[in-house]
C-alpha positions in Angstrom: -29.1 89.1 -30.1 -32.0 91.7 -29.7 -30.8 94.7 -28.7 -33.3 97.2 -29.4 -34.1 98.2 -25.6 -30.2 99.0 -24.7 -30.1 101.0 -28.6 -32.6 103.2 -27.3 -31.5 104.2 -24.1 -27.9 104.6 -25.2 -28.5 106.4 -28.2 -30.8 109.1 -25.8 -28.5 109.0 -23.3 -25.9 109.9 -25.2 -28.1 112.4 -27.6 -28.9 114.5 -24.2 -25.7 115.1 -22.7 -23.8 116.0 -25.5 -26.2 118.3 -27.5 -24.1 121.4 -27.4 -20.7 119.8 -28.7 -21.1 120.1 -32.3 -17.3 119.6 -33.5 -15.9 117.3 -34.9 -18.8 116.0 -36.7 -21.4 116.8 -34.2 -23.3 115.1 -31.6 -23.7 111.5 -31.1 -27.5 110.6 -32.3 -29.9 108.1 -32.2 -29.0 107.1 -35.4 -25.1 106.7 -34.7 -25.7 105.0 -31.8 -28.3 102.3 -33.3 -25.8 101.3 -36.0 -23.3 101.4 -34.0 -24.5 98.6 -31.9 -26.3 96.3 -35.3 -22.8 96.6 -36.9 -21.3 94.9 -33.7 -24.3 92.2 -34.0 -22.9 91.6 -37.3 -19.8 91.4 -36.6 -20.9 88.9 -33.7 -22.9 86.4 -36.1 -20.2 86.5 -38.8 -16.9 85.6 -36.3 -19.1 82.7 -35.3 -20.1 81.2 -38.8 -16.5 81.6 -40.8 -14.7 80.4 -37.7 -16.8 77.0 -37.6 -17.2 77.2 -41.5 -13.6 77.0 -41.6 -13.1 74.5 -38.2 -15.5 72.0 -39.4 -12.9 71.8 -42.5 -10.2 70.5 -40.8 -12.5 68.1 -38.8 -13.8 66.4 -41.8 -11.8 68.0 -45.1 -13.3 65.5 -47.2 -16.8 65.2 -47.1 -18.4 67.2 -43.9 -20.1 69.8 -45.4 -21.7 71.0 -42.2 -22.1 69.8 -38.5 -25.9 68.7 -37.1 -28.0 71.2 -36.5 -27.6 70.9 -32.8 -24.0 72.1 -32.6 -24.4 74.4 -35.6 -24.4 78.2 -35.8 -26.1 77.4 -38.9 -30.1 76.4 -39.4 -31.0 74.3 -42.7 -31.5 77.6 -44.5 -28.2 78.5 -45.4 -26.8 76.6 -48.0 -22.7 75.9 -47.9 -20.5 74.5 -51.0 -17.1 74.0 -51.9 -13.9 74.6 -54.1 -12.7 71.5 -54.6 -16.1 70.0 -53.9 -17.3 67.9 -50.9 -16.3 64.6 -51.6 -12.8 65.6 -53.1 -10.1 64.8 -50.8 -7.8 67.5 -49.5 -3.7 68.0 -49.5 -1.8 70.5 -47.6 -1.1 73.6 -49.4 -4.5 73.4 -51.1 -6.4 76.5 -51.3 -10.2 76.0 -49.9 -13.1 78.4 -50.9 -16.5 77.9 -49.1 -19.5 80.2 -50.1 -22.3 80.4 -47.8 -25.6 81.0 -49.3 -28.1 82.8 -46.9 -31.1 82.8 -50.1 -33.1 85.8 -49.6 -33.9 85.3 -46.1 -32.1 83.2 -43.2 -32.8 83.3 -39.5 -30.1 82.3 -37.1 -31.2 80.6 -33.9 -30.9 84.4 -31.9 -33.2 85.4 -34.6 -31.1 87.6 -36.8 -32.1 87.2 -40.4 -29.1 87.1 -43.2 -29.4 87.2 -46.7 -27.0 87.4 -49.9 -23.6 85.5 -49.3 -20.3 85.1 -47.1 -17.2 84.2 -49.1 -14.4 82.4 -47.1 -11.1 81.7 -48.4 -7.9 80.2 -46.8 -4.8 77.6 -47.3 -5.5 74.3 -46.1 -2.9 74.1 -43.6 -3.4 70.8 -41.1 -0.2 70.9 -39.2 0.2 75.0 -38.4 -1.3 76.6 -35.3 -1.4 79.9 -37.1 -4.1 80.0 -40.2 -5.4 83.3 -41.9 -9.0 82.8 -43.3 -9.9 86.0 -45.5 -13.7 86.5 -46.3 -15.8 88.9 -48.7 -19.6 89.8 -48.8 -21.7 89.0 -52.0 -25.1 91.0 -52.0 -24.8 90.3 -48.2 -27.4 91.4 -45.7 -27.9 91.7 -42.1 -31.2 92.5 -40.8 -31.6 94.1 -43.8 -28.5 96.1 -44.1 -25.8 96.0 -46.7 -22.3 94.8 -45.9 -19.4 95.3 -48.1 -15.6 95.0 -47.7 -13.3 92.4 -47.4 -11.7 91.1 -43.9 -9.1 88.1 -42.3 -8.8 86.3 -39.5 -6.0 84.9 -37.7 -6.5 81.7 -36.0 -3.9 80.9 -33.3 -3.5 77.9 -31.1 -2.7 79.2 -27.3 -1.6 77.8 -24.3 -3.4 80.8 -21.4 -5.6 80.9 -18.6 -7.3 79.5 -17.3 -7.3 76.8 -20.1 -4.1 75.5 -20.7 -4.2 73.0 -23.3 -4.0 74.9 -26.9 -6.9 76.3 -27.6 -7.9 78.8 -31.1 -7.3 82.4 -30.3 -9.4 84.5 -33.2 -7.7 88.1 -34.4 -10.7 89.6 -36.5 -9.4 92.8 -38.4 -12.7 94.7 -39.6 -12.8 97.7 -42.4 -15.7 97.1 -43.4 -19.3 99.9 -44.7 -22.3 99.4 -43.7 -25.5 100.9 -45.8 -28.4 100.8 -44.0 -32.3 101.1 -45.7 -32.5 105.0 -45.1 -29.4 105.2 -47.5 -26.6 106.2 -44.3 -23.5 104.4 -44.7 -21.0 103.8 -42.0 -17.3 103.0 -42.0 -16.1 100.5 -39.6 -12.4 100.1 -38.6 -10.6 98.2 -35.7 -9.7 94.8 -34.4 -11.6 92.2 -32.4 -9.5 89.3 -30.8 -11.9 86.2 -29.4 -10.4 83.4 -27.3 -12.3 80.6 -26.6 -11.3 79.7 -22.4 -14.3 76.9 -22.0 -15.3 74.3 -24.0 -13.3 73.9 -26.5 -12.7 70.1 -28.2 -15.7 69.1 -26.4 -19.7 68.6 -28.1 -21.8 70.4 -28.5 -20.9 74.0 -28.9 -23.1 75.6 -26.3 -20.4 74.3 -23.5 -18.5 77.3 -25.0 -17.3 80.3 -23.5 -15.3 83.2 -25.2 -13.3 86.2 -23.9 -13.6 89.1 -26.5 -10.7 92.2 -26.5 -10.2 94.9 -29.1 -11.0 98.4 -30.1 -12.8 99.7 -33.4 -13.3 103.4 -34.6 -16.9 104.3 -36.7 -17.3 106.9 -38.8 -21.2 108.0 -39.5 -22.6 109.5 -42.7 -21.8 113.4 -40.8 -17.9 112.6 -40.4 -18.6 112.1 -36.8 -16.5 109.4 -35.5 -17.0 107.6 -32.2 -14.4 105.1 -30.6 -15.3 101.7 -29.1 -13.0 100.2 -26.6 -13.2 97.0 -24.5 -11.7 97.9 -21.3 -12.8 94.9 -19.7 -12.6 91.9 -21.4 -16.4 90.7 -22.6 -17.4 87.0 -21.7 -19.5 85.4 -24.2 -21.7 82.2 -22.9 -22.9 80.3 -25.9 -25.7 78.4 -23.5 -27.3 81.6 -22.6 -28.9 80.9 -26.2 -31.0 78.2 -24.9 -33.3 80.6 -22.7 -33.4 82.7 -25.1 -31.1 85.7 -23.8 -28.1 88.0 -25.0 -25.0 86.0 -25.1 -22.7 88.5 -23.5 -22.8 88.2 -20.0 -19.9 90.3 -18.3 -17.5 92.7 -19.4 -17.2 96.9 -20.1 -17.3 98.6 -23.4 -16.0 102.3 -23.2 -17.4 105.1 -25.8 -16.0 108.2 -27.0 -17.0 110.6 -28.7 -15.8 114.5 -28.9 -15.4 114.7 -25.1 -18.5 112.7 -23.9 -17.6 109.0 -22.1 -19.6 106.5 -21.8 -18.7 102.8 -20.2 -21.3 99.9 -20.7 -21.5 96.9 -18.3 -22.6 93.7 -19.5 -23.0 92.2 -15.4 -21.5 89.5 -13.5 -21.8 86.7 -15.7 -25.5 85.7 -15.5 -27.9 85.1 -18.6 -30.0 87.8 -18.1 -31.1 91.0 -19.9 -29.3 93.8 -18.1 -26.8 95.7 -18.3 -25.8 99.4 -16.9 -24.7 102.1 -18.9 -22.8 105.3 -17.1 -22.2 108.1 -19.2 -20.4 111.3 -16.7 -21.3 110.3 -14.1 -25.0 109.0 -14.9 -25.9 105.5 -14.3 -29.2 103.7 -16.3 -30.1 100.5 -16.0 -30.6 98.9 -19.9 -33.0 96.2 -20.8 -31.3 94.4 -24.0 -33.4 91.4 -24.2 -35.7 90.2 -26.9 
């Protein structure tokens, strides 16, 4: 999603009220505080592709390659292939490797453009309801920063509220650096669990709805680290795409940094543009839409 609006006022925000705390690697500044939010929209657009990359697997291990374009994360850009090829059937116990070639330039449907290539590997495992999927980066690129590192996901089956039937519960464990054009690189470390509590088993995707927990620690190109915690689970509607609008639609983030808080609040579930950042004391309404 396009968060340049909520980047801005954040990063100021932030920059103002804690411009005489220089330990610890300083101030928070715009810069921190802009990659700090584009590495969480990579993070965003990557859980979503290697989780259906690897989903749409067990729905068709033999020759589905890719679903339709209308319940896709994917647009006819990327290109996907396989070891053992498409075509080739599948056994239990088989190791799978998919590659997912973003060319030189790919825009997703929230307009994100990827480039370069996302490595997924895993065991073929049709009768577990635990599965690890371990991906890499090749030359990869998001909105025209570099990604490096290698991660896993654990995929559980759950029985929670409110849905009760199993359902895939997503542990995303991130260390991952990010090198942005200006030459700053940022180190990313933390965990990310997404449950999906609407939707799931049902066409097509945009029925979905995902809870989103977890806590990560960045570390900027100064040694200044700031802390990310989601203290309120975030709801993620996947319809809000259709008009065009950020996908997060409740939920609180909490930032530290040195001793300055700040708590972001994503609303009460509506697909809109708004959200309201507080930082001691100090409430702004944010504009994150496109």
């Amino acid at each position: 999603m396009n968060i340049k609006n909520l980047i801005l006022g954040f990063a100021l925000s932030l920059t103002i009220l804690s411009c005489n705390k220089e330990e610890n690697g300083g101030t928070v500044t715009a810069e921190d505080a802009k990659a700090s939010a584009q590495i969480d929209a990579m993070n965003d657009d990557v859980s979503n592709i290697v989780e259906e990359q690897e989903a749409m697997t067990y729905d068709n291990s033999t020759s589905g390659k890719t679903p339709d374009s209308a319940n896709s994360e994917l647009t006819a850009c990327a290109t996907i292939t396989r070891v053992p090829a498409f075509g080739t059937p599948l056994t239990p116990g088989q190791t799978v490797t998919k590659t997912i070639d973003f060319g030189t330039g790919c825009t997703l449907d929230n307009g994100n453009v990827l480039s370069g290539q996302i490595v997924i590997t895993f065991v073929f495992q049709p009768n577990t309801e635990s599965r690890t999927i371990n991906y890499s980066f090749v030359n990869f690129f998001h909105n025209g920063i570099e990604f490096d590192g290698n991660k896993t996901f654990t995929r559980l089956l759950v029985a929670t509220n409110p849905q009760d039937t199993p359902h895939p519960s997503v542990t995303m464990n991130m260390d991952l650096t990010a090198t942005f054009p200006n030459g700053a690189v940022y180190h990313r470390v933390g965990q990310r669990v997404r449950e999906i509590i609407e939707g799931f088993g049902t066409l097509p995707w945009a029925d979905n709805v995902y809870e989103i927990t977890g806590s990560w620690t960045t570390t900027g190109p100064n040694g200044g680290t700031q802390t990310s915690t989601i203290t309120t689970p975030l709801h993620v509607k996947m319809s809000c795409i259709a008009v065009h609008k950020p996908l997060t639609v409740s939920g609180i983030i909490t930032i530290v940094r040195n001793n300055t808080t700040a708590t972001l609040d994503f609303g009460n579930g509506e697909c809109d543009n708004l959200a309201v950042l507080t930082v001691n004391g100090n409430t702004f309404n944010i504009v994150i839409g496109n």
